[in-house]
C-alpha positions in Angstrom: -10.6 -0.9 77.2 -8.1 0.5 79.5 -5.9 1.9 77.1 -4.0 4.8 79.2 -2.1 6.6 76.6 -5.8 7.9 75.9 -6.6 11.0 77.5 -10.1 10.2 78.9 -9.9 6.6 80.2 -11.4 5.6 83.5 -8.9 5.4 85.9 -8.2 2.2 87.5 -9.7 3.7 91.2 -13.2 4.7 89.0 -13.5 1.4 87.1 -13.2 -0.3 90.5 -15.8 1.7 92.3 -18.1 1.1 89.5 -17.6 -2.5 89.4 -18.3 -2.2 92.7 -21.5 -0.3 92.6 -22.5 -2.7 90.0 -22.1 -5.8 92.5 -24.5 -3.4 95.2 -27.1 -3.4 92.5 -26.4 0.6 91.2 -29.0 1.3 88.7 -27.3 1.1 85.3 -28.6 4.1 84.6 -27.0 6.1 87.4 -23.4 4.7 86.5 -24.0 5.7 82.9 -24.4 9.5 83.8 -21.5 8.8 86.1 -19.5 7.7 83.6 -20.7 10.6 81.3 -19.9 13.2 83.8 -16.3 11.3 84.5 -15.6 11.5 80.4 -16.7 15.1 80.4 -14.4 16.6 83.4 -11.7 14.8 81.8 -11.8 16.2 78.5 -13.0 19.9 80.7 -9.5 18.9 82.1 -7.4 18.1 79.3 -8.8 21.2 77.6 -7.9 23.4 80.8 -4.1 22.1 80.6 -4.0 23.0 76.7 -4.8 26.6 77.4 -2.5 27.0 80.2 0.2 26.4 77.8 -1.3 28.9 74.8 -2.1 31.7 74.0 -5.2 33.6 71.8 -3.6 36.0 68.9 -7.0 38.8 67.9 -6.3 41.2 65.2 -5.0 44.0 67.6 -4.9 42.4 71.5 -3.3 39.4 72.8 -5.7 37.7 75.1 -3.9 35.0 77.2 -6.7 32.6 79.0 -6.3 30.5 81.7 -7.7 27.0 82.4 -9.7 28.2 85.4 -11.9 30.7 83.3 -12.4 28.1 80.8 -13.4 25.7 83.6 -15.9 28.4 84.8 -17.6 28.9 81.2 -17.8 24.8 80.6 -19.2 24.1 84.0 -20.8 27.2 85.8 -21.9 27.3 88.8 -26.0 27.9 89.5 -26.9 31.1 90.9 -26.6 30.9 94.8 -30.3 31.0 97.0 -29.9 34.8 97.2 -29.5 35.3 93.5 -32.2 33.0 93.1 -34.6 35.4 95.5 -33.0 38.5 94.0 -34.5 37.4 90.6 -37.6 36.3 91.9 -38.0 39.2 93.7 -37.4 41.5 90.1 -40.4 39.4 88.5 -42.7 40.3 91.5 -42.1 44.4 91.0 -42.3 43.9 87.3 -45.9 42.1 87.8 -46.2 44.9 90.5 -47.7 42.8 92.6 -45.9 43.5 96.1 -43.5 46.6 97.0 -40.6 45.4 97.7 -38.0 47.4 99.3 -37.1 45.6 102.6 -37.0 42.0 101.2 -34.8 43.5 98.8 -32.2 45.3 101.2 -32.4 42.5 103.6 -31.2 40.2 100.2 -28.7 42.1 99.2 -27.0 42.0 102.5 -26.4 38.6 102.9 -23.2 37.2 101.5 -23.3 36.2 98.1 -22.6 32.2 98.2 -26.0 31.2 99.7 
């Protein structure tokens, strides 16, 4: 099962902490969406290192992508608190159910990664 000529094989580290969640009593269930998630950042990552070393030929532009804006499009991130507000915020004017020009300014100047 261990076969580590394959690119998305458990390392030994993750096998033993799952054996050792199993012997706690983990929920199966949890430890199969581990193991999911551990497959899929794997092949994220083997996909990230494949584009580091090529490039993509269009008709008239050469567009050379990295592995970290591929990482970003496979696995974004969710949209911070303020975002969140910010949107909320929009759908309350577009109801026009409040008037909201102070919330709004007091939003937009917080920093972006709440």
């Amino acid at each position: 099962m261990t076969n580590n000529n394959y690119p998305i094989t458990p390392s030994l580290e993750l096998l033993k902490h799952w054996e050792d969640q199993l012997d706690e009593g983990e929920n199966y269930d949890v430890m199969l969406f581990q193991a999911y998630q551990a497959g899929a950042d794997q092949q994220l990552e083997q996909a990230a290192k494949w584009l580091d070393t090529c490039a993509l030929f269009s008709e008239h532009l050469i567009i050379t992508p990295s592995g970290d804006a591929l990482r970003q499009a496979m696995r974004p991130k969710p949209p911070s608190l303020k975002e969140r507000a910010l949107s909320e915020l929009d759908a309350l004017e577009s109801m026009g159910t409040c008037n909201s020009d102070t919330i709004r300014r007091a939003l937009e100047q917080l920093p972006g990664n709440h």
